[in-house]
N, C-alpha and C positions, 0 to 999 in steps of 0.2 A: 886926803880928804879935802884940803883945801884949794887943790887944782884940778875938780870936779867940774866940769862943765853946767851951768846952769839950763835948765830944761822948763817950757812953759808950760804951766798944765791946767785946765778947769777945777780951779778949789772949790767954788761952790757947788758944783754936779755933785763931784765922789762926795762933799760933805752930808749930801744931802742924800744920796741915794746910800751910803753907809749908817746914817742917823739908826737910833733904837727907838723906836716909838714907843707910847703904851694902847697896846689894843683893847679899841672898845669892847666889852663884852655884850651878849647877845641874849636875850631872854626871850623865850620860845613861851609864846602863848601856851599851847599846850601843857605844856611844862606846869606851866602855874596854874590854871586849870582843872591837872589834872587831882584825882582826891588820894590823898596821903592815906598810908598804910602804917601798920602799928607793928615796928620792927623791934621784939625783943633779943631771939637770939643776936648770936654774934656772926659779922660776916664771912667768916671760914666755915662754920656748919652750917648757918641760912644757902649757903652757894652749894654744899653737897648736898641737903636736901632735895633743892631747885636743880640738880643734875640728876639725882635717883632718878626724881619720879617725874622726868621729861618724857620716857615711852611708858608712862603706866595711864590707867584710864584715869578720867577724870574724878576730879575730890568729890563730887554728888553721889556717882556710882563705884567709887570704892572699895566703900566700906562694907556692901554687901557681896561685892564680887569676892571679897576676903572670908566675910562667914560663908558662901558659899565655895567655897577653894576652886574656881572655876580656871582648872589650868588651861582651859581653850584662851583665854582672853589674857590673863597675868602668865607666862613661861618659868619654866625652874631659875635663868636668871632675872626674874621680876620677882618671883619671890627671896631670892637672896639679898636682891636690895633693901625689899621691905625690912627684912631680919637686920640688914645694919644703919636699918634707919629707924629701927624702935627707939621711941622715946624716956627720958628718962625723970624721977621723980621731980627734979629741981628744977627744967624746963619747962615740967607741964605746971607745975606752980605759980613758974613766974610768968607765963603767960596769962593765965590766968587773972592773977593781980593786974598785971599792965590793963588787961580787957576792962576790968570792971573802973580801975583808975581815968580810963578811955574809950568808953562802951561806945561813943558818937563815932569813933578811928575805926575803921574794916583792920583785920589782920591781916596777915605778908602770908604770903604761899606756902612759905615754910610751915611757918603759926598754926596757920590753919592745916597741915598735915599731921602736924604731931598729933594737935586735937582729938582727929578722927581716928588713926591709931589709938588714943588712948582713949578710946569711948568703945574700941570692941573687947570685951570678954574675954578672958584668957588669951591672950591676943601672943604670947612669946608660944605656948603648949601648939595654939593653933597652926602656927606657921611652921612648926618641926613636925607635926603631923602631915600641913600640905608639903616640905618639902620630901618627907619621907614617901608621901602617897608618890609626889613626881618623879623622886629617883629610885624607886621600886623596882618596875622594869628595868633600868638600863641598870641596876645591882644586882636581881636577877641575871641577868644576859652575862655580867662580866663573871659570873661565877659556875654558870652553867655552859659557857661555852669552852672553859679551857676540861673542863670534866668532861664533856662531849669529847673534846679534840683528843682526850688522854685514854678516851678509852676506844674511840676508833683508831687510835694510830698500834696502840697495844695489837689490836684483830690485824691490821694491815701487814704488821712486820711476822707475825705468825703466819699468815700467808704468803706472803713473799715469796716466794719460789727462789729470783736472783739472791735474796738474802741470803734465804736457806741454802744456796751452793756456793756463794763467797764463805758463809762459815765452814762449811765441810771442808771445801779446798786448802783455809787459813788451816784448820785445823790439823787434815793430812802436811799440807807442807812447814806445818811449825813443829810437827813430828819428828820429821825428815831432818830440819835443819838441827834440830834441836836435840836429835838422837832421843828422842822420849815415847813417852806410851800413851798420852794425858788423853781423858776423855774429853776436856773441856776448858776454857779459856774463860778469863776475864771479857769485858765489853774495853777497858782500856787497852787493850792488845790489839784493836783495830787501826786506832792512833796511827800506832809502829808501820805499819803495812806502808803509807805512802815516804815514808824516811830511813828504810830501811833497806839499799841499794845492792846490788849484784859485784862483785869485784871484776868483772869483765869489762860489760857492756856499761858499766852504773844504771843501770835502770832499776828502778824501785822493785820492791817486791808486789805492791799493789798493782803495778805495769803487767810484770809475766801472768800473776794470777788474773787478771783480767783479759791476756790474752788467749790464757790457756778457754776461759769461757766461752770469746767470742769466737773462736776458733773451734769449739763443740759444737757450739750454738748460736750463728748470728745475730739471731731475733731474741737476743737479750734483753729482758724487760731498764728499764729505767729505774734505778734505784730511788734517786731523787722524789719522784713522781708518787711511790709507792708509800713515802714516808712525811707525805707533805703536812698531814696532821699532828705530826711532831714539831713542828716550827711554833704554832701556837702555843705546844705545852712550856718550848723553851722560854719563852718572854712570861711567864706566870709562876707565882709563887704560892705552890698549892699551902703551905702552912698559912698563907696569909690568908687563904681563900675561907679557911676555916673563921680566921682570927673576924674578915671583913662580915661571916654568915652569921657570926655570935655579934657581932655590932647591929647585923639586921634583926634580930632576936629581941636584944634590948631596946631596942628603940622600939617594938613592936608592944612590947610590955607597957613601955614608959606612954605608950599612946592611947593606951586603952586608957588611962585616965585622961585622956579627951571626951569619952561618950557620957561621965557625969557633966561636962559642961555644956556636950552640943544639944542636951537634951531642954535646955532655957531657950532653943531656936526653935525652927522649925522641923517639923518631921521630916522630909525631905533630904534634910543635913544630916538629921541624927540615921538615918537609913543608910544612906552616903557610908558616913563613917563604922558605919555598925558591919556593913557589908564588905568593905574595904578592911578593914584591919582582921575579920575574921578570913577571907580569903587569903588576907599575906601571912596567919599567921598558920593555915594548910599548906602554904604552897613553902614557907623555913621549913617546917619542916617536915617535906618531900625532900628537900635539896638536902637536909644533913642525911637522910637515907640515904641518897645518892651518893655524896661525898663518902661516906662509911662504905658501900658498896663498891665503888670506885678504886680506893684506896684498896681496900683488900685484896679486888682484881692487879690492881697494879704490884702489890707483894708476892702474886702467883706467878707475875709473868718475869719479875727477878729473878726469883725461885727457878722457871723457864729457860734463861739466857744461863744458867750456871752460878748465879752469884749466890755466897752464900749467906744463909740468913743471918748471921752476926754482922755482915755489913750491908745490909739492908737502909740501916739507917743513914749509911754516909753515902746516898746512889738516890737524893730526891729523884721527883720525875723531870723535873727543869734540866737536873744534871745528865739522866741518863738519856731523856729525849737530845742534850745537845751532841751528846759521843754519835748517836744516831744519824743526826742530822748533818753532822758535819761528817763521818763516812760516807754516807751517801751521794752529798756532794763531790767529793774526792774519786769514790765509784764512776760517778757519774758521769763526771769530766772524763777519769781517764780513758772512760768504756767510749766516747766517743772520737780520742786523740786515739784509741789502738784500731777501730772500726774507720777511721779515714787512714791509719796505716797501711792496714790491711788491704784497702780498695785498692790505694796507689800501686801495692807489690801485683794484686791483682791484672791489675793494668798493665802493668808494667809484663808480666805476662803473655796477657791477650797480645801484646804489640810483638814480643819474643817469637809465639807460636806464630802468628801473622807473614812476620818477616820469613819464619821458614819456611813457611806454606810458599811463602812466591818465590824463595830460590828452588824449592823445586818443581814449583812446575815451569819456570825458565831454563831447567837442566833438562824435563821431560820434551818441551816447546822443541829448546834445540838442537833434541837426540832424533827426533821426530819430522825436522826439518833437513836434517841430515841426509835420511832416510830417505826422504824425498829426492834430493839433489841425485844422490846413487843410481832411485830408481829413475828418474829422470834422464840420467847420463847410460843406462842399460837399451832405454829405447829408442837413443839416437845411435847408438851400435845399432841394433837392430836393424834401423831405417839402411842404415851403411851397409851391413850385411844383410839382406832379406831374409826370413824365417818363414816360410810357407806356412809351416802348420802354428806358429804364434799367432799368424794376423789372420787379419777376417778375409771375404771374398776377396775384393778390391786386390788389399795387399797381394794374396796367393796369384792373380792374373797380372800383377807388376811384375812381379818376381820371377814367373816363367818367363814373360813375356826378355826380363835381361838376361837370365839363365839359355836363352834360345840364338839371341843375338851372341852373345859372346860364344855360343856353341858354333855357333856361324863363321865367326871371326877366325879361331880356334882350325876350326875344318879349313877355308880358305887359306891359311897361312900356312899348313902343311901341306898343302896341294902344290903351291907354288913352290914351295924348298922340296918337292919330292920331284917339280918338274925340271927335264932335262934339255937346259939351253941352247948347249951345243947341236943336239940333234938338229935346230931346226936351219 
């Protein structure tokens, strides 16, 4: 350290641009200006107050958009906020005190919202009655549509036609394998069919039984397709559907002690609510008809499939809708991996019969061309030889015509060898 080269450097810059000041603070006219509010609560509930009710209407028109339950204007999460943002005895108290200690001080946003809540009437009954009015329909809908789905998926599969012959076939060939006589099978015995392989080929047994179909009947309906309203009943739990339609029940009861309150307001309200809770309390109970009707159907159609009634109860419809839905998928799949099998062998075919078709008409082409060449090579003989009566005019007046000359030739050449030299 101490054979350090000394280095010249600007002490007073870095002193001075490194210094800490103290900064002046700033007071904002406005600021002091503005007029103080009369902040009781504390700042962790004053701030979720002031976050509730950011999208609700304003504090003037509130209070009656509330005695009137106008879900156009407040939404079922407008009313959920209001519900956790009821006020409570020791708040409104101590506002209060602070107000009269401070009557000259306006109240803080908060302040002033509990107030108005705790100035409507029955104000906790009213707000379970509007949320009950709000979620009416969509409790309706989640309860009536897996009843829908269970009791059209029920009609679908009795229809079925593919169904109806994949069980006959499981049926006949679990006979077969199984050396038996049974009328009838479990619905879990479907399961087995895609894991249940061939000792050859390994191919499933859901594989052959599928092909043996598409191979009766190409135009094999779609299993999947046929069963789609069973998908619904799997994702629902009809015991609960009950448990959630007695929750609608009660709460319909527990509402009706709304209409001694709404009757301190206006007519209008008390019509509202008089109309409304008797309407929801015909339409509970349509839907436990339903649900009873429902259910019943669905014990006949067990009863249907072979299951018997002592295990009725361990085969909900969530359960037996899922064995369903997932054969059919399985069906589904396979019926279209054995239908593009089938196309390729198909093909595979067409290109077979194809190829023979043109050897032989390349065997016929050049037995046929043969033929030709033969006849071809006969009437250039011919031309060599003359045939009088083969050919037409022409030919027959050549052919004498060589026939005459050569008879010529013929005569003169024995005339000379018969004449006698010496003599002359």
């Amino acid at each position: 350290w101490k054979d350090l080269p000394k280095v010249s450097w600007d002490k007073s810059h870095l002193e001075t641009v490194f210094t800490i000041g103290e900064k002046t603070r700033r007071f904002s006219i406005e600021s002091s200006s503005k007029p103080k509010e009369l902040l009781v609560l504390d700042s962790k509930r004053s701030n979720q107050i002031n976050i509730g009710i950011k999208n609700l209407p304003s504090m003037s028109k509130l209070k009656d958009i509330i005695e009137e339950m106008d879900d156009k204007i407040i939404t079922r999460e407008g009313v959920e906020k209001l519900q956790s943002l009821m006020p409570c005895e020791e708040e409104i108290s101590a506002i209060k005190e602070a107000q009269k200690e401070n009557s000259e001080i306006p109240l803080g946003t908060a302040e002033q919202f509990l107030l108005i809540m705790n100035s409507i009437s029955g104000l906790e009954c009213r707000l379970k009655l509007w949320a009950f009015k709000v979620d009416f329909k969509a409790m309706e809908k989640d309860i009536c549509e897996p009843l829908k789905s269970l009791k059209d998926g029920m009609k679908k599969v009795k229809k079925s036609k593919t169904f109806a012959k994949l069980l006959s076939l499981t049926l006949e060939v679990g006979n077969v394998l199984n050396r038996s006589h049974i009328e009838a099978f479990q619905l879990d015995y479907l399961a087995k069919l895609s894991w249940v392989k061939d000792t050859v080929a390994k191919k499933t047994l859901l594989y052959h039984m599928t092909r043996e179909l598409v191979l009766n009947d190409p135009q094999v309906g779609d299993l999947s397709s046929d069963f789609e309203d069973l998908v619904v009943v799997t994702r629902n739990d009809y015991e609960q559907l009950k448990a959630n339609l007695k929750g609608m029940e009660d709460e319909c009861i527990n509402s009706l002690g709304y209409m001694k309150l709404s009757a301190r307001y206006n007519s209008d309200t008390h019509d509202l609510v008089s109309m409304f809770l008797t309407n929801a309390a015909e339409r509970i109970m349509s839907m436990k008809t339903v649900i009873k009707l429902v259910m019943t159907e669905y014990s006949k159609f067990l009863s249907w499939v072979g299951m018997p009634a002592h295990l009725h109860k361990d085969y909900p419809p969530s359960k037996t809708a899922a064995i369903l839905v997932d054969f059919a998928r399985e069906a589904s799949e396979m019926r279209n991996i054995v239908a593009t099998e089938i196309g390729k062998e198909n093909n595979r075919k067409e290109k077979v019969k194809s190829l023979d078709g043109a050897k032989s008409s390349s065997k016929k082409n050049t037995h046929k061309s043969h033929k030709i060449r033969t006849a071809g090579k006969s009437i250039d003989d011919k031309k060599m030889s003359p045939n009088p009566r083969a050919d037409g005019l022409e030919a027959f007046l050549d052919a004498a015509a060589v026939d005459l000359k050569s008879k010529r030739r013929r005569s003169k050449k024995i005339n000379l060898e018969d004449f006698d030299i010496s003599a002359m």
